[in-house]
NUPA-776894 format. One record per residue (C-alpha): z, y, x. Coordinates in steps of 0.1 Angstrom, whole numbers, padded with zeros to 4 digits, always signed. Example, Ala and Ser with C-alpha at 12.3 -4.5 7.8 and 13.67 -1.06 7.14 Angstrom:
REM NUPA-776894
+0078-0045+0123
+0071-0011+0137
This chain:
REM NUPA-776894
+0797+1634+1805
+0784+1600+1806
+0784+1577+1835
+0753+1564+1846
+0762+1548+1876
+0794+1528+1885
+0798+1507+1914
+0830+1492+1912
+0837+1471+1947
+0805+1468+1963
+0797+1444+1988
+0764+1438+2012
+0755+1421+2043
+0724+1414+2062
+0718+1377+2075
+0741+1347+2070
+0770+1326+2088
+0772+1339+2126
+0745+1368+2121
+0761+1380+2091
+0761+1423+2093
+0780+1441+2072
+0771+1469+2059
+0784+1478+2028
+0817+1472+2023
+0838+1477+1990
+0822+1504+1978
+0831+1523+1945
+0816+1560+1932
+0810+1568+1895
+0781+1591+1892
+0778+1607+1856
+0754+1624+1837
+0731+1657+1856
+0751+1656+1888
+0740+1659+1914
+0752+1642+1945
+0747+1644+1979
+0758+1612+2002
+0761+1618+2039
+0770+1603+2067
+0753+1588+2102
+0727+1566+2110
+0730+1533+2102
+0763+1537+2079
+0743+1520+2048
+0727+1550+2033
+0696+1539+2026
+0711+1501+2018
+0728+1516+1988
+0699+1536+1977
+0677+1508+1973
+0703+1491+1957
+0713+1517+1930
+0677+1515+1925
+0672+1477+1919
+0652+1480+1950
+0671+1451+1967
+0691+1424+1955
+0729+1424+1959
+0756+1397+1950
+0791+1413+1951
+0805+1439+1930
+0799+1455+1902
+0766+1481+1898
+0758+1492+1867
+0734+1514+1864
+0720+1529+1829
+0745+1504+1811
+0726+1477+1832
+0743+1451+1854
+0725+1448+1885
+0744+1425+1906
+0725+1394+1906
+0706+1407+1879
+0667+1392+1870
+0638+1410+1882
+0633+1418+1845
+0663+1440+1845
+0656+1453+1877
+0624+1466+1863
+0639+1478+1830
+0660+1500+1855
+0632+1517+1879
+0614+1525+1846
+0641+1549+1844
+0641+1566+1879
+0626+1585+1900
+0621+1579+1938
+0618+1610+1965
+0610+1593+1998
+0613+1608+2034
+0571+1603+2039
+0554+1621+2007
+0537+1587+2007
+0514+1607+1982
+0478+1588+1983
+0453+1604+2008
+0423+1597+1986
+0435+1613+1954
+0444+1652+1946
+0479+1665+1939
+0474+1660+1902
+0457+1627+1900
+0488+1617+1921
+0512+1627+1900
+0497+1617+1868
+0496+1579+1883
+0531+1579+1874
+0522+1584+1837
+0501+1557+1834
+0519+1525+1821
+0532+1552+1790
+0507+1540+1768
+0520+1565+1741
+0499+1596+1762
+0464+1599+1767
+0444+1603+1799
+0443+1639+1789
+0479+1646+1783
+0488+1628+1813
+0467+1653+1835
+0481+1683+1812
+0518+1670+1814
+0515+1667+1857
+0496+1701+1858
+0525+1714+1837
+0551+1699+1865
+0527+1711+1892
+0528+1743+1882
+0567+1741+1876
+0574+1728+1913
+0552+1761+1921
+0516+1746+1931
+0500+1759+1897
+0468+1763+1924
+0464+1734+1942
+0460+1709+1915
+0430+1695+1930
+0439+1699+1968
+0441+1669+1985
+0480+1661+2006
+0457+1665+2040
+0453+1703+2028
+0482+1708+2019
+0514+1718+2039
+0541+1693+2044
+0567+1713+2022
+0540+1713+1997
+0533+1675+1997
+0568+1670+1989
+0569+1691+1958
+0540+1670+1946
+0564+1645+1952
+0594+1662+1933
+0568+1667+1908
+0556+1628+1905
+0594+1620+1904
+0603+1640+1875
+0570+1638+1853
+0582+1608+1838
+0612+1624+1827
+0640+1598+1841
+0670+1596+1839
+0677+1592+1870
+0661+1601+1909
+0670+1587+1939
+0659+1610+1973
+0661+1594+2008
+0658+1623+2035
+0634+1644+2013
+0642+1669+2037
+0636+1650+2072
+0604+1663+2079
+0607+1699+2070
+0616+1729+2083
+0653+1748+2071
+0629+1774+2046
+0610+1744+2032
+0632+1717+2031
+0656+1741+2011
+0633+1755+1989
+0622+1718+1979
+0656+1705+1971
+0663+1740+1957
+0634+1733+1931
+0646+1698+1925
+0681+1710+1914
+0667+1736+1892
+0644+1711+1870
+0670+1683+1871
+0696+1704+1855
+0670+1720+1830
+0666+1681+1820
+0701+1668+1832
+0687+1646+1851
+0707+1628+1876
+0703+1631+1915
+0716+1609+1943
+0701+1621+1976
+0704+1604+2008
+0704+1629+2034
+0717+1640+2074
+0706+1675+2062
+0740+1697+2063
+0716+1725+2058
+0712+1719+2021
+0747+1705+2006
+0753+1735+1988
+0728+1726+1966
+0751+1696+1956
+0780+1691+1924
+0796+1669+1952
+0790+1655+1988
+0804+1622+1993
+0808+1605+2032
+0798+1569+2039
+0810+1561+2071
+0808+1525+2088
+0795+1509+2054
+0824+1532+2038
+0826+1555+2011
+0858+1580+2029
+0856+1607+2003
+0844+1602+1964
């Protein structure tokens, strides 16, 4: 299998001279092709810091990060964006759009192809919809919907695009055991239908089984990869 992401070394701190905070600190994990990995570990041990790197979410300047064959160590915004065009994000809050139903929030993702139509956009994210298991509530808005079901709209708007990659920080914070596992459950199926890649972010022991491998960051430290 191919890697997709290699971090070889890396480095990150917050602030600069005396207020410098480390909190990544010579970190190295290859993550190849539909694996799924799990990264665990307590609160403020740079979870969260490395997911937004590994998704050219935030700038970093020591180390090596290549992800998709893409440097991103002080990389240009233009390769940063070349990058998230590839991945899909899976956020603790939904942060699905009030004012818009379950499908017109997951076809938003499908906009900037310019190769589908406004019609096969909606048919593709009713297709993914329906695969995430909310064939009928296409047209339900989030605030009717329960919260396990807002976040397989947004397992659905993540994988409609088909990348290659998705990132998930706490999808499973604000649900209940049933819920949270069935989401991440679902995930895991349709990312190994696509091999599609999955790094997910998570204080969740209730779902590691779902994982190819669990990997601990402790005190900005990977201690197991």
């Amino acid at each position: 299998m191919a890697i997709v992401i290699d971090v070889q070394g890396l480095s990150f701190s917050f602030g600069s001279g005396a207020l410098t905070q480390p909190v990544l600190k010579n970190i190295t994990i290859s993550i190849h092709t539909g694996e799924i990995v799990l990264m665990t570990g307590p609160s403020g041990s740079g979870k969260t810091t490395f997911l937004t790197i590994i998704g050219g979410l935030r700038q970093a300047h020591h180390g090596s990060v290549m992800v998709l064959d893409r440097q991103l160590i002080n990389s240009t915004e233009q390769i940063k964006v070349s990058v998230r065009q590839q991945i899909g994000y899976i956020f603790q809050q939904h942060n699905l759009l009030k004012s818009l139903t379950a499908l017109q929030n997951v076809s938003m993702t499908l906009e900037m192809q310019n190769s589908m139509t406004e019609q096969q956009r909606l048919e593709h994210s009713a297709e993914m919809l329906r695969a995430v298991g909310l064939g009928e509530r296409l047209n339900y808005l989030p605030d009717q919907l329960s919260a396990g079901q807002r976040q397989r709209v947004s397992i659905a708007r993540a994988l409609v695009g088909q990348p290659k990659i998705v990132l998930a920080d706490e999808p499973t914070a604000s649900l209940d055991k049933q819920s949270g596992h069935e989401a991440v459950s679902i995930l895991k199926r349709l990312a190994k239908e696509s091999k599609t890649t999955i790094l997910l972010v998570t204080h969740d022991y209730r779902i590691l089984d779902i994982a190819d491998r669990v990997v601990e960051l402790e005190d900005g430290k990977i201690k197991n990869a």
